[in-house]
N, C-alpha and C positions, 0 to 999 in steps of 0.2 A: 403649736409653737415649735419651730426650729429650732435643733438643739446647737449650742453654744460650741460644745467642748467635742473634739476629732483627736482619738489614739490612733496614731502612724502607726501601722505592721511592714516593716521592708522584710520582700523573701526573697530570697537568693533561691533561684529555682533553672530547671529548664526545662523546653515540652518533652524533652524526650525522658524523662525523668519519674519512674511510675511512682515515685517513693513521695516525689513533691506533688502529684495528684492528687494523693492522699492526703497527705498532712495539708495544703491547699483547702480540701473539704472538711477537714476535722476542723482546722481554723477558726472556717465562715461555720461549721456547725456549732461550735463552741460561742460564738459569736451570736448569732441568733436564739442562742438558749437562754444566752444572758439579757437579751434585750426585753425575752418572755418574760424575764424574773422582776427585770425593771426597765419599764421603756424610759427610763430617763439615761438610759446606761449613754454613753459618748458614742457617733456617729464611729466606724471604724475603716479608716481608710488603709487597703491592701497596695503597697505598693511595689512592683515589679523590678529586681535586680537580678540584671542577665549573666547566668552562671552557663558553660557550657562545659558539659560532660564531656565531649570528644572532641577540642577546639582544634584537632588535627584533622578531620575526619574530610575526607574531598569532597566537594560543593556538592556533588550527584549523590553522596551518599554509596553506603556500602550495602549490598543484599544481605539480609536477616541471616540468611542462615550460613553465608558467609564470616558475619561477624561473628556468632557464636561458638562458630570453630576454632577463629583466630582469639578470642577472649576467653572462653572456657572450656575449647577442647572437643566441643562438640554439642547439639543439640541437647542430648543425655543429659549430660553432666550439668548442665541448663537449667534441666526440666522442673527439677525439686525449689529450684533459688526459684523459678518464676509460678509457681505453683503458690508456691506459699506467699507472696505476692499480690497474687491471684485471689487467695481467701482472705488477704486482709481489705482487698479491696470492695471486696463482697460486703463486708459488715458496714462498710461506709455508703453503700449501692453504687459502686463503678464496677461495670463488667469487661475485665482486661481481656480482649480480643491477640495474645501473645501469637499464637499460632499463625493468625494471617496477615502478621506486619508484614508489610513488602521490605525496608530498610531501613537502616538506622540514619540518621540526619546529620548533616552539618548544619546544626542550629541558629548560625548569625543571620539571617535572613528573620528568620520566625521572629528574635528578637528585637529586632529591629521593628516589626507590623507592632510585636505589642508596644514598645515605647513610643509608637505614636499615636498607639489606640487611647494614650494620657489626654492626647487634645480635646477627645473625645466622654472621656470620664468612662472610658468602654476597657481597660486594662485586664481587668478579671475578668469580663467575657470574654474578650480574645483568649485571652490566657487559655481556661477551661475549654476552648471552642476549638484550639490546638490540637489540646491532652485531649477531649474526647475523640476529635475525627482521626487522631494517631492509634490510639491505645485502644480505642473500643471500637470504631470504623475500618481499621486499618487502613487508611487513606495514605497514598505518597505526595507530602507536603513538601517534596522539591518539584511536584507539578504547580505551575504556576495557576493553571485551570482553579485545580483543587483550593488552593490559596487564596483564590480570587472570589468562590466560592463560598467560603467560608466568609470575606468579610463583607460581601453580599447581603450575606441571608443575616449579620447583625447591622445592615443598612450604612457601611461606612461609604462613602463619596466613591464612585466611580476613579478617582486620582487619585485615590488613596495608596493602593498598591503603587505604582511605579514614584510616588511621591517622596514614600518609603525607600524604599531604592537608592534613591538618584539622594539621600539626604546624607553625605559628607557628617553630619555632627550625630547621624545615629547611629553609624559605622563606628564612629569615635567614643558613645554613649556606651557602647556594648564591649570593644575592647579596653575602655577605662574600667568599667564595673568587672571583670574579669581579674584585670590586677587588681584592683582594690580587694576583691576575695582572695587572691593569693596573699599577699602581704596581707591580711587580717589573717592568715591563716586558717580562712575556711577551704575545707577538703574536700568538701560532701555535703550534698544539698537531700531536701531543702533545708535549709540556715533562716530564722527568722526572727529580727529584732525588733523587739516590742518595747514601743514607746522610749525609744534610747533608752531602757533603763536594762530591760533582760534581754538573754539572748538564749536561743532554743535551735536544738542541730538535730534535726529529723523528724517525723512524721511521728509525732508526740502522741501518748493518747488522748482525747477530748477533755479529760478532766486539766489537765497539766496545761494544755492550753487555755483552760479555762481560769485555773488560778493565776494563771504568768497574763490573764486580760486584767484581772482584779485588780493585781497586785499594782500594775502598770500605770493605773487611774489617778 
């Protein structure tokens, strides 16, 4: 029998975002643990609110190890923040491939594929589909090849891409949800409200996600 009852999860995330990769898996981990406990638990729907980390950032994107000069000075001084990163990613099993990113992104494009991957009920596999070929493939996702590629191989319509594009109201979807995090005063992703009732700021551990799905119900 199909279940009745859908808890909304909205998260304010972005692909370039190793932090919301994370918390993203602890989520749906948290989620799946509770369904083992009780398959009657409410279906839970993840819904996608486009947060960009560097909405300054030039369309081409800037080289990796450019940026980390101009952000923290250099590689080095890097090394330890994305290390440690690195090993929390490990416990959830994503293996962050930091060293052979080509560049950092200007994300409105990305976000744009995922808010139309909704038509699709496909939103968290794009999502994911991003964050891995970025973060663990080191793929440059201002190749349109690459991009193209990716929603391929999750079977979206050949006109999906440039459809994307050319859509005036997802241009408008992505710079609305933007100020709407400013003026909410969120700073730092990922942000994720559960069920309008709680709201949770970062890559929580599983239990805490677990109690903030309970709690939600």
């Amino acid at each position: 029998m199909a279940k009745e009852n859908t808890l909304v999860v909205e998260m304010f995330s972005d692909v370039v975002c190793p932090w919301c990769y994370i918390g993203e898996t602890r989520l749906l981990q948290a989620v799946d643990a509770l369904i083992k406990e009780n398959p009657d638990f409410p279906n839970v729907k993840l819904i996608w609110r486009p947060f960009q980390l560097q909405p300054d950032m030039p369309e081409e994107g800037l080289p990796w190890n450019q940026f980390l000069i101009e952000k923290f000075g250099g590689e080095e001084r890097a090394k330890a923040m994305f290390q440690h990163v690195a090993n929390q990613g490990l416990q959830d099993g994503i293996i962050f491939n930091f060293n052979e990113i080509p560049k950092v992104l200007n994300t409105a494009k990305l976000h744009r594929f995922i808010l139309k991957a909704e038509e699709f009920g496909k939103q968290k596999e794009l999502a994911e589909a991003f964050m891995q070929a970025y973060f663990c493939e080191a793929k440059d996702l201002t190749l349109e090849n690459e991009v193209k590629s990716i929603l391929s191989e999750l079977n979206f319509p050949a006109t999906f891409y440039d459809e994307a594009i050319k859509n005036p109201n997802l241009k408008k979807e992505v710079e609305e949800s933007q100020n709407f995090a400013a003026s909410a005063e969120i700073r730092g992703v990922p942000f994720f409200i559960v069920g309008d009732k709680f709201a949770l700021n970062g890559a929580q551990p599983l239990e805490i996600f677990r109690n903030a799905l309970l709690k939600a119900i």
